[in-house]
PALODO-255308 format. One record per residue: residue in one letter; x, y, z of N, C-alpha, C in turn. Coordinates in steps of 0.001 Angstrom, whole numbers, plus 524288, in hexadecimal, padded with zeros to 5 digits. Layout:
N
AXYZXYZXYZ;...
//
This chain:
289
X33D18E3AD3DF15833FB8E3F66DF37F33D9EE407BDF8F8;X342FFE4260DFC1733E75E42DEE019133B57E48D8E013C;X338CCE47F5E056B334D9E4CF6E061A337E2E5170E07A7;X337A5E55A1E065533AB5E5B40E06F633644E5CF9E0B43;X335A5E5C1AE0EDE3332CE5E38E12D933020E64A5E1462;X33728E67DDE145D333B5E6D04E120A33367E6F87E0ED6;X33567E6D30E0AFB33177E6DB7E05FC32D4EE6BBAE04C8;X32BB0E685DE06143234FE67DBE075432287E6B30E0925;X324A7E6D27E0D9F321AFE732BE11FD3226CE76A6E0E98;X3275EE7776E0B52327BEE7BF1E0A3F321FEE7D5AE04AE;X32200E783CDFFD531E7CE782EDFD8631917E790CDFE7D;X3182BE7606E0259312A5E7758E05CE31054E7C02E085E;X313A6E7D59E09DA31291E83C7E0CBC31320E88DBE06EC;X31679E8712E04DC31625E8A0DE006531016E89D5DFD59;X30DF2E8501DFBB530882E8434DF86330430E8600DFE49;X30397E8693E044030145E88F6E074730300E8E03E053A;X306A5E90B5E06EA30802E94B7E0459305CDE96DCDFFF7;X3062FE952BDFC34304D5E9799DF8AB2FECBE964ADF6E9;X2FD48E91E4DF7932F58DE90CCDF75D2F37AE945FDFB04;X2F5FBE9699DFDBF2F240E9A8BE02802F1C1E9E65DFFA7;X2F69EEA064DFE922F6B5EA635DFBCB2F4E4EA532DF851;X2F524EA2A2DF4462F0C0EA2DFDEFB02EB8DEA14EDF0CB;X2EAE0EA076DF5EB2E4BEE9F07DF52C2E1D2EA3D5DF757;X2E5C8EA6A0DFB932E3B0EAB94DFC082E471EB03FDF9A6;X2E792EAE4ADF5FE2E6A3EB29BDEFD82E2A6EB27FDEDDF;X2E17CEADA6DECC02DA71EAB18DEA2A2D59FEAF1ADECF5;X2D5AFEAE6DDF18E2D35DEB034DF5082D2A5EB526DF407;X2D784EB8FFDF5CA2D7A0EBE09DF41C2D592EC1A3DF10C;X2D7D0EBD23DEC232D45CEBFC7DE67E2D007EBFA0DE65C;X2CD26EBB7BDE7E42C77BEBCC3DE8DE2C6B6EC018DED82;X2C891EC245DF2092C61FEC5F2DF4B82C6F1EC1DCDF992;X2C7E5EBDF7DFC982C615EBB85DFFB62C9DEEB9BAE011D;X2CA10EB7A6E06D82CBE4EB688E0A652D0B9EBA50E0DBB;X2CD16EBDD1E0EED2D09CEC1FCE111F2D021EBEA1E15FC;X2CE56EBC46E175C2CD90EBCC2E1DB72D39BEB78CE1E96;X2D43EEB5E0E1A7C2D808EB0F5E1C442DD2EEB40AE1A3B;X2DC4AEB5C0E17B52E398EB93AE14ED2E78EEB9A9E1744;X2E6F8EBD02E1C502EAABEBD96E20CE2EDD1EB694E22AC;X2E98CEB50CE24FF2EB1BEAEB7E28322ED0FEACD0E2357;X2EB72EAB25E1E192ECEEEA9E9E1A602F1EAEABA2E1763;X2F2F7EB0C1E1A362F860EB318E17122FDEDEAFFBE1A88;X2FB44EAF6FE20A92FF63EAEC1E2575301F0EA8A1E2388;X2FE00EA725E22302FD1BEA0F7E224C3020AE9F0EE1CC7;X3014BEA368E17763049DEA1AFE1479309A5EA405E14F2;X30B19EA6F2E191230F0BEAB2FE192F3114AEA58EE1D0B;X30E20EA0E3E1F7931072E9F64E236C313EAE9C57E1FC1;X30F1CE98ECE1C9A31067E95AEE18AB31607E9464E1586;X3159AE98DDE147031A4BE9CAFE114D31F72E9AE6E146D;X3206AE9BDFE1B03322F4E9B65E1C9B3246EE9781E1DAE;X32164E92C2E1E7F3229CE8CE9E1F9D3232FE8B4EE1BB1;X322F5E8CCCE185A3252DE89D3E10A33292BE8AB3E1071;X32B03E8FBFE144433137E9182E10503354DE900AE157A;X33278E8DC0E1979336CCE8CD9E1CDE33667E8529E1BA6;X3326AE8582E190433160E7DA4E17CE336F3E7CF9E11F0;X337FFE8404E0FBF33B6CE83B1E0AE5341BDE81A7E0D6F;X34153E872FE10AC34600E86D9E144E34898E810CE1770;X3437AE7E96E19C83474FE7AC7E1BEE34904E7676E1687;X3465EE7545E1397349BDE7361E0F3034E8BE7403E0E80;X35051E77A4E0EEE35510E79B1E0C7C3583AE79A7E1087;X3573AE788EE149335A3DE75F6E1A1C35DE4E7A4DE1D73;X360ADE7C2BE17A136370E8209E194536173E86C6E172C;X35F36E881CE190535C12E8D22E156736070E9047E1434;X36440E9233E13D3367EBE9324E0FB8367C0E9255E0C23;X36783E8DE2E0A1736594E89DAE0400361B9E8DEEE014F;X35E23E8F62E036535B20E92A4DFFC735DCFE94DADFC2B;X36226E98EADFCD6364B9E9CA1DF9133667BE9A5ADF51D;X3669DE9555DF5A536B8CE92AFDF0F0365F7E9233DEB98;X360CCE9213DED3135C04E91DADE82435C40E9826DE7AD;X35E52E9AEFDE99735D77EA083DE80335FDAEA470DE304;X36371EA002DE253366D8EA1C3DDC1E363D1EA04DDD7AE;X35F6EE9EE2DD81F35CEEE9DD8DD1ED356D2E9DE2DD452;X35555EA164DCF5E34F9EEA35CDCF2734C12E9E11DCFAF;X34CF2E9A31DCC2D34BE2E94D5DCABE34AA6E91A9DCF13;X34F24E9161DD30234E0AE8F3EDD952349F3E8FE2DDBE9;X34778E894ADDC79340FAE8B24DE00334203E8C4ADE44C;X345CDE8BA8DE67834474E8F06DEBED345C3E945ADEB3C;X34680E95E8DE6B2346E1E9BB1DE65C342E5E9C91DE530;X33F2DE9B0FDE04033975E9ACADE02E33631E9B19DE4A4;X336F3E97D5DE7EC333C0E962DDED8433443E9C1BDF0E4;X338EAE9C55DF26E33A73EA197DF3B433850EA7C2DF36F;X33934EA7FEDEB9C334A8EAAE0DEA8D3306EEABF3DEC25;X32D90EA686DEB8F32968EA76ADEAE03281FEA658DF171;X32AEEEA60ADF51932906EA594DFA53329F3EAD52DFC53;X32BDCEAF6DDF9DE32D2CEB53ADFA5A327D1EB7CBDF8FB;X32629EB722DF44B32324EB908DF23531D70EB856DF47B;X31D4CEB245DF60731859EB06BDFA04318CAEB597DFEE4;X31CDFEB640E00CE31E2EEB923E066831DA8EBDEEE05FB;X31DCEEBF23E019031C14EC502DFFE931760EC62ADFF7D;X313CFEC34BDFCB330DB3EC401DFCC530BBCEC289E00BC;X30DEDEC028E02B130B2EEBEA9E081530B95EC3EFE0DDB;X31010EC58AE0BC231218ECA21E0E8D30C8CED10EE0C7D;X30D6CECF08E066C30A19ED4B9E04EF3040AED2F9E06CD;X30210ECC4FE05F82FD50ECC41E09452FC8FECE1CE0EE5;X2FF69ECCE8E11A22FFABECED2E18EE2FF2CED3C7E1868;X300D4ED7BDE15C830393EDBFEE161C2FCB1EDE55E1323;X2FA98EDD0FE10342F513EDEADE0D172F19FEDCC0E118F;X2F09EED93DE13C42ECAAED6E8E16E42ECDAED91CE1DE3;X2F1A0EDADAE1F822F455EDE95E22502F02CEE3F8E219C;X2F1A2EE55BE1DDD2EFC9EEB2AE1C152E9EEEEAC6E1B53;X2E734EE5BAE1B302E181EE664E18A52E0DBEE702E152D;X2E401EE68DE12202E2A4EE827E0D5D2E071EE293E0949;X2DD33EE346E05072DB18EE0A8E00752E0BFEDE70DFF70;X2E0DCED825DFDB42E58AED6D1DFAF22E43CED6D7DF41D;X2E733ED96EDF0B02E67FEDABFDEC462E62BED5E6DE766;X2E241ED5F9DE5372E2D4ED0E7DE2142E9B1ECE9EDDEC1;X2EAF7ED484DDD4A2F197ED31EDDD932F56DECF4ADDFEF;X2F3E5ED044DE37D2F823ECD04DE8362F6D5EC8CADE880;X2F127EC780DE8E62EF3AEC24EDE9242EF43EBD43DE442;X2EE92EBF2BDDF5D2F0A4EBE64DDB7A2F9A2EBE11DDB7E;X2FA30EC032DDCF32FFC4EBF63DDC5A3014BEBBB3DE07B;X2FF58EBBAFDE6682FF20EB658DEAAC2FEEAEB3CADE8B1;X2F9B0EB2E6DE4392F7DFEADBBDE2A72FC0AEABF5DDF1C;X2FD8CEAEB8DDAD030248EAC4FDD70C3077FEABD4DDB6F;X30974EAE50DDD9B30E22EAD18DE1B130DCDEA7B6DE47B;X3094AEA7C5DE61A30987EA170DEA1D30848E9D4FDE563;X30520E9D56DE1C5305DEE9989DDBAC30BCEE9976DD9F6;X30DC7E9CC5DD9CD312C7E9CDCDD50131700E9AA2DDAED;X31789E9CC1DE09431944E97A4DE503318B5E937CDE313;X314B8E916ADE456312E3E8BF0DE3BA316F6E87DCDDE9F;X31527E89F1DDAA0316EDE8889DD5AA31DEAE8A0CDD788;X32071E8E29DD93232649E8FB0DD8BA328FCE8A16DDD8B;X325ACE873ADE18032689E8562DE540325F0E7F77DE2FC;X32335E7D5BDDEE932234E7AD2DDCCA325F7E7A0ADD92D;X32730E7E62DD42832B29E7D84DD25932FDEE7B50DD2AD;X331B8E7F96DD83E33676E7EAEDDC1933865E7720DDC50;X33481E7460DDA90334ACE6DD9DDCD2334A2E6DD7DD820;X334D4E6D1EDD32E334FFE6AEADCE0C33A94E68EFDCD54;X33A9BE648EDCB5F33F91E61DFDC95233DA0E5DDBDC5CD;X341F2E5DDFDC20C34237E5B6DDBD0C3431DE54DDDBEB7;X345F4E551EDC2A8347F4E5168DC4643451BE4D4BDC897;X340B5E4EF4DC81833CEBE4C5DDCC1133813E4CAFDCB81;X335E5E489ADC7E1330B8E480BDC58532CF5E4A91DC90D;X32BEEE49BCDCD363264EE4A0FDCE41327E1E5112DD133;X32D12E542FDCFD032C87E584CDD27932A99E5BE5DCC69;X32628E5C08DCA6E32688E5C8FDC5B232290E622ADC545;X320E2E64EDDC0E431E49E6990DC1983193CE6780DC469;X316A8E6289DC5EB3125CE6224DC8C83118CE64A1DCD9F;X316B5E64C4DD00B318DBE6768DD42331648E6BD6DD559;X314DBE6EC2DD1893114DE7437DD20530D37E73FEDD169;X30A25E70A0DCFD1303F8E6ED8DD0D33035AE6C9FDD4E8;X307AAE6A00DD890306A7E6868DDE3C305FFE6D2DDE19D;X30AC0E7019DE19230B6DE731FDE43D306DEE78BDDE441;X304B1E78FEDDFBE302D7E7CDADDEFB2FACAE7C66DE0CB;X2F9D8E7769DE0A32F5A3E7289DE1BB2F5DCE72DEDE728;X2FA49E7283DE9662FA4FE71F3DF05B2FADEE7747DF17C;X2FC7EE7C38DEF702FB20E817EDF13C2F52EE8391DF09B;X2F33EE8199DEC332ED0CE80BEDEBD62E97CE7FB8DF187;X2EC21E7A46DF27B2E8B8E7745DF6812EB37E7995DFC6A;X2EE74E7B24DFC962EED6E7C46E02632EF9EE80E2E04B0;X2EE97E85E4DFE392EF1DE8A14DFF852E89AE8C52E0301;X2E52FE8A28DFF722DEDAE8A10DFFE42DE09E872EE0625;X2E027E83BEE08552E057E7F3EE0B012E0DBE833DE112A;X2E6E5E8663E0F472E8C2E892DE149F2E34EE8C8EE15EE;X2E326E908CE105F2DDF3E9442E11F72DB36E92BCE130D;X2D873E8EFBE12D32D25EE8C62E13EA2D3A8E8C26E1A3F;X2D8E7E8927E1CF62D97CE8AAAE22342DBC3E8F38E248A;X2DB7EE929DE22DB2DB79E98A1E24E52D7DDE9B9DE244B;X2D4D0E9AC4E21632CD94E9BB4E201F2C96CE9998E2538;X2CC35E943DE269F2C8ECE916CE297F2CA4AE9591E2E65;X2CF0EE950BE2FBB2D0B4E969AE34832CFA6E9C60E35D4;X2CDCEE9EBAE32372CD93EA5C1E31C02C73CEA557E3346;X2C378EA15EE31092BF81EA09AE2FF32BC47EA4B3E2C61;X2C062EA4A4E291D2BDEFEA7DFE24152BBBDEA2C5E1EE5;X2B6DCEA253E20632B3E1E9F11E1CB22B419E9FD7E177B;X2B39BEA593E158E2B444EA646E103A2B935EA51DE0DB2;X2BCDAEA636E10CF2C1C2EA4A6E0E9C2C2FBE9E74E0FC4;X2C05CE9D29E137D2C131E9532E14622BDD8E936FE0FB3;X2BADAE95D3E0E122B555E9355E0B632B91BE92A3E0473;X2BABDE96ECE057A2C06FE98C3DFEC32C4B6E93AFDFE5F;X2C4DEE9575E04452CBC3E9346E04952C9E8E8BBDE03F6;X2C68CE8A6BE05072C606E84DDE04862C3D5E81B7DFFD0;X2C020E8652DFC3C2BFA8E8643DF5E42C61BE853CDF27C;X2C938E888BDF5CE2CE35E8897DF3812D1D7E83AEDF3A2;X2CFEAE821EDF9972D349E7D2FDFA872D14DE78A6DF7D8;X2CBA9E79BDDF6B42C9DBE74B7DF1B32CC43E73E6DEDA3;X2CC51E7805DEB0D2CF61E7A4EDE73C2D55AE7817DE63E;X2D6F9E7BA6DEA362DDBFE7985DEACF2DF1CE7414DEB14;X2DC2BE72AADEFB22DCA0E6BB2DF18C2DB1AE68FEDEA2C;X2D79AE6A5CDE6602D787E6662DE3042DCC3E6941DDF18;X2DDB3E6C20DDEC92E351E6D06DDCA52E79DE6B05DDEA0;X2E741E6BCEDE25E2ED19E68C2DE4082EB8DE62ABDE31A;X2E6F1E600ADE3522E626E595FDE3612E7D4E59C7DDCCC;X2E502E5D10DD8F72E729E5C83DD30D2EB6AE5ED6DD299;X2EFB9E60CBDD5612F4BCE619DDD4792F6BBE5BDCDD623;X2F53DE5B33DDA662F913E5640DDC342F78EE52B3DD834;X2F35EE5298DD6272F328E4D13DD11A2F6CAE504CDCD37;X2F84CE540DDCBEA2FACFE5639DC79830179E530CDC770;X3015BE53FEDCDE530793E5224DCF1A30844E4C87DCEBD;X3042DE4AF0DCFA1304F6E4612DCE1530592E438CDC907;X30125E44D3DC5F3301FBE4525DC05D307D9E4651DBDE3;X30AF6E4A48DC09E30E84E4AE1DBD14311E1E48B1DBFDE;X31193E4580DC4E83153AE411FDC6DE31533E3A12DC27E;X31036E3A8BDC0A030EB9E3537DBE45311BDE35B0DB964;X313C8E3A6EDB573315EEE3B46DB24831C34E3966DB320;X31DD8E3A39DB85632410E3A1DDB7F232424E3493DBB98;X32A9CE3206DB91032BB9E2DC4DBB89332EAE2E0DDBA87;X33547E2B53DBE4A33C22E2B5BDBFBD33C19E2545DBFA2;X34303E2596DBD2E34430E218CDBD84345E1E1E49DC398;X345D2E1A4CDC5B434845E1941DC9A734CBCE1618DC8E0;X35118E180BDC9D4354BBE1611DCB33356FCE1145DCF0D;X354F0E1197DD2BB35653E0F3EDD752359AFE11D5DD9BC;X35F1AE101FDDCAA36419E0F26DDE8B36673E0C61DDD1B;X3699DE0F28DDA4336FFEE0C25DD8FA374DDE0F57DDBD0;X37A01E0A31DDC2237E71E0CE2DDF2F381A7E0F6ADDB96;X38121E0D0BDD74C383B7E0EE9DD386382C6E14FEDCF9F;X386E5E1885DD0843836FE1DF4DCF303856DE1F78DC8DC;X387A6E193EDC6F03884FE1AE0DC0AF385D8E1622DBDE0;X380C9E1487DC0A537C2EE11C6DBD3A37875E1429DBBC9;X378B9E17CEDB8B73773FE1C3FDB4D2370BAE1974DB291;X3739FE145DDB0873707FE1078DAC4C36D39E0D20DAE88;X36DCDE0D6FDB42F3691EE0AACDB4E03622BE0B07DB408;X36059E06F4DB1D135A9CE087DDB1823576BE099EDB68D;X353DDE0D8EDB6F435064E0E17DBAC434DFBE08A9DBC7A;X34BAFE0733DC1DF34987E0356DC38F343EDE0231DC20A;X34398E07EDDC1AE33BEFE0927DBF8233B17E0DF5DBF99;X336ECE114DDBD2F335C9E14EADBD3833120E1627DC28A;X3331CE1A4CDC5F332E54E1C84DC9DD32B78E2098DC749;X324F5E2063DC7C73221BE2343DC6F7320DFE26F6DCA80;X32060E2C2EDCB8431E7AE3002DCF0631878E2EA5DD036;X31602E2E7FDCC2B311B6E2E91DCEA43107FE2733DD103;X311C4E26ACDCF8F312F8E1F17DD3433149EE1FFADDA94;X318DBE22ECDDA9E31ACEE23B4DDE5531573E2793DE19C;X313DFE2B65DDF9030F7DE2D6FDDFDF30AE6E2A57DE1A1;X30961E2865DDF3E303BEE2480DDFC33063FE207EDE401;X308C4E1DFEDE3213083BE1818DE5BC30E4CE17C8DE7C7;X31239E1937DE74F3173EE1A5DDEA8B3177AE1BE6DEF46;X31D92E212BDEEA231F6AE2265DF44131A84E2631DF531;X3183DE2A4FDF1F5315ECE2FD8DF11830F68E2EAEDF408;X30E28E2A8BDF29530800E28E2DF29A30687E2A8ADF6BF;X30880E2A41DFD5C30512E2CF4E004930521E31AADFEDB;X30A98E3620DFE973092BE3B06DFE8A3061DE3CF4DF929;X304BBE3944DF6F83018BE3B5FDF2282FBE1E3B3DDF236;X2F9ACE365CDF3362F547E3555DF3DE2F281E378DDF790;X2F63BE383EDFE792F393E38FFE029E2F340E3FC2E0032;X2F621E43D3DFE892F651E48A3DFCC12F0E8E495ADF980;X2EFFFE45A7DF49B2EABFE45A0DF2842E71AE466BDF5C9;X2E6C0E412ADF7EE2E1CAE4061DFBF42E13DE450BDFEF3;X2E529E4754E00B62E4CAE4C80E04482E375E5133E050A;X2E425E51B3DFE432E342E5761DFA7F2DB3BE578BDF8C1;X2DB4DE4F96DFAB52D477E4F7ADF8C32D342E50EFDFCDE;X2D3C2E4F91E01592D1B8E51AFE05CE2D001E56FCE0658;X2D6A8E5AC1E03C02D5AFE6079E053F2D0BCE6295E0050;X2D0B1E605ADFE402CBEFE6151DF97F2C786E5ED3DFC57;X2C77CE5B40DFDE22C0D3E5A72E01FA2C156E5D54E0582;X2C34CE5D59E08322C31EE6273E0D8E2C155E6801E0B75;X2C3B2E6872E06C62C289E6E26E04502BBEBE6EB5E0149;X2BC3BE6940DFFD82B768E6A3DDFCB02B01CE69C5E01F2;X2B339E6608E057D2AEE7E65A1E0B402ADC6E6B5BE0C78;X2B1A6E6E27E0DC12B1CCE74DCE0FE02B0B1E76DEE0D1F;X2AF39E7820E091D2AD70E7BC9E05562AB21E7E11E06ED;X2A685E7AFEE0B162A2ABE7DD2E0C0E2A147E7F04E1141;X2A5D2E7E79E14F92A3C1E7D68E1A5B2AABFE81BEE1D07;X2AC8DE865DE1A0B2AD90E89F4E1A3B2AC95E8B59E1FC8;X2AFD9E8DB1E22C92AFC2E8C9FE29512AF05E89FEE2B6F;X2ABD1E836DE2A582ACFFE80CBE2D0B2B0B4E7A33E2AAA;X2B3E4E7CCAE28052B737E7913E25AB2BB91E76BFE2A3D;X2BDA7E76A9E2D432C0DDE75DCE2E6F2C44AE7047E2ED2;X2BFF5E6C2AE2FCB2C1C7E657BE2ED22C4D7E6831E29CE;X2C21EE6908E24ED2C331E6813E1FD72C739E6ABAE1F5B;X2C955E6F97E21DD2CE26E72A5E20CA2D2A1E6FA8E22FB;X2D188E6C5AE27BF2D56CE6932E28C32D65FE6548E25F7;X2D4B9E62EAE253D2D44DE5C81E22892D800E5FCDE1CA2;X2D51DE6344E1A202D7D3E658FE16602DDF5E690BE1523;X2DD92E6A5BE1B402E440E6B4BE1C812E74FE65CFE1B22;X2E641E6431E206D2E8F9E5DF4E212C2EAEFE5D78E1C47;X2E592E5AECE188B2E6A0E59CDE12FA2EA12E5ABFE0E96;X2E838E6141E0E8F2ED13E658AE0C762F319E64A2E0CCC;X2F25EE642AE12AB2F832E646DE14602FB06E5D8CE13F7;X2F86FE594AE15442FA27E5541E13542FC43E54AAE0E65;X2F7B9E56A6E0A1D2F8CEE55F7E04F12FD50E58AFE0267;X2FFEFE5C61E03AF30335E6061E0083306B8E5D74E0427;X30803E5CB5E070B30D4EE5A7FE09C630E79E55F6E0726;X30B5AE51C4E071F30AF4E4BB7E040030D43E4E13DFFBC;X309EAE4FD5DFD6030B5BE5083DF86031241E53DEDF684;X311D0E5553DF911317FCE591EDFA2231BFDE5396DFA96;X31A2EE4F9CDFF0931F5FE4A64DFE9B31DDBE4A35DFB12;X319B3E48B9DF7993191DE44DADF3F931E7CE45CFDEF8F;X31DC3E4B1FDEE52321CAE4DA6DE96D32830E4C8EDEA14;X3283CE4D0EDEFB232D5EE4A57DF10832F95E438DDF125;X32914E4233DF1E332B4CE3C62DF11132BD2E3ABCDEB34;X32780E3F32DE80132A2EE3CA0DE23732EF8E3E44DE186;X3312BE4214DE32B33548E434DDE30D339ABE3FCBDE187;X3397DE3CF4DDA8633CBCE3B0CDDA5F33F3BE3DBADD46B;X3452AE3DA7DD446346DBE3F35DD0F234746E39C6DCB1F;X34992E3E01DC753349C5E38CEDC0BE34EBEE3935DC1B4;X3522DE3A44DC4B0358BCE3988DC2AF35B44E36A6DC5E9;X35B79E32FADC57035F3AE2D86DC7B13639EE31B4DCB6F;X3645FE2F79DD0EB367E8E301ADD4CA36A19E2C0DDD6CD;X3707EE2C16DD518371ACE282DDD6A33748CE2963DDDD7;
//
């Protein structure tokens, strides 16, 4: 299948999106990182916005939107939702941090389930019956890469604020995240090694019903040693990196900066790779003639 272009952006900015805000929910509840909240709120409010214009050009005519708006069921009505609801808390944060005021463990707790239950509704949105490897793993990827690059952004808005206590948090987190998302992505794989399609070939004929398949393709074949293998492997390798970079800094908190880069880079290589990858399995079980 080819690559949906902005739909990677749009997925990607969504799991930034939403790993920020939940990581500075985390934060919150314990009392900490006031000093990054503000830059950190701008940053996912930006987020927010380059996801939903990465939704938009998909749809080529943004008109198209309305036609998913007749059924509750429709992920881009889901997406929608839940991009409203992001824009709202993000709106009552500015509006509390504005005022000076304490943000209430309430809110921060409900951020945190809003940008989780995103993740998973954006994830959903891609499920089909009809295409093995788009399968419920889909939400252990997605939810694995909001982990790793929500922790990832803060750690560089910590750096850049030079608020140590909150860089010193925010890069515990990205340890954290970075090995979740590496055991999500083995998850997806795992449940790629389970499914396999028949291949057909090409025929001219569109009432050879009866023909036998040529061979069976394996997902995870195509995966390992196929079309998929760079964006799979090089994505692994990438996600180890952001886990050494994270685990080097632990302790050197203001003066991390090689390691925050090398660990961007990484970040951001890996969730993109991995984003073709799903499209290149992208193969359906129902014969097209």
């Amino acid at each position: 299948m080819e690559t949906q272009w902005p739909l990677v952006i749009f997925t990607f900015f969504v799991c930034v999106t939403c790993g920020l805000l939940g990581s500075m929910s985390l934060l919150a509840l314990r009392d900490k990182g006031r000093g990054v909240q503000m830059p950190a709120l701008v940053a996912s409010a930006a987020s927010l916005v380059i996801g939903g214009i990465g939704s938009f050009l998909h749809l080529q005519h943004w008109e198209r939107i309305f036609n998913g708006f007749g059924h509750i069921t429709s992920g881009i009505t889901q997406e929608l939702i839940g991009c409203v609801v992001l824009a709202v808390l993000i709106v009552v944060w500015f509006v509390m941090l504005r005022g000076g005021k304490k943000l209430p463990a309430g809110l921060s707790a409900v951020t945190l389930v809003a940008a989780v239950a995103m993740v998973c509704a954006t994830a959903h949105s891609y499920l089909m019956a009809a295409i093995p490897a788009w399968s419920w793993a889909l939400v252990a990827f997605y939810l694995g890469n909001a982990l790793m690059m929500g922790p990832v952004a803060l750690w560089a808005i910590a750096a850049i604020k030079r608020d140590q206590e909150t860089e010193k948090a925010a890069i515990g987190m990205s340890l954290i995240g970075a090995a979740a998302s590496l055991v999500a992505d083995l998850v997806y794989a795992a449940a790629c090694a389970t499914a396999s399609f028949a291949n057909y070939g090409h025929y001219a004929d569109p009432t050879s019903m009866t023909t036998a398949p040529t061979h069976l393709d394996s997902l995870i074949g195509i995966m390992l040693t196929g079309e998929g293998a760079v964006s799979f492997w090089v994505s692994l390798v990438c996600i180890a990196i952001v886990i050494a970079c994270a685990a080097l800094a632990r302790k050197k908190a203001g003066a991390s900066l090689p390691y925050l880069v090398a660990a961007v880079a990484a970040a951001v290589i890996a969730s993109i790779l991995f984003r073709v990858l799903i499209y290149q399995l992208g193969y359906s079980v129902f014969l097209l003639y």
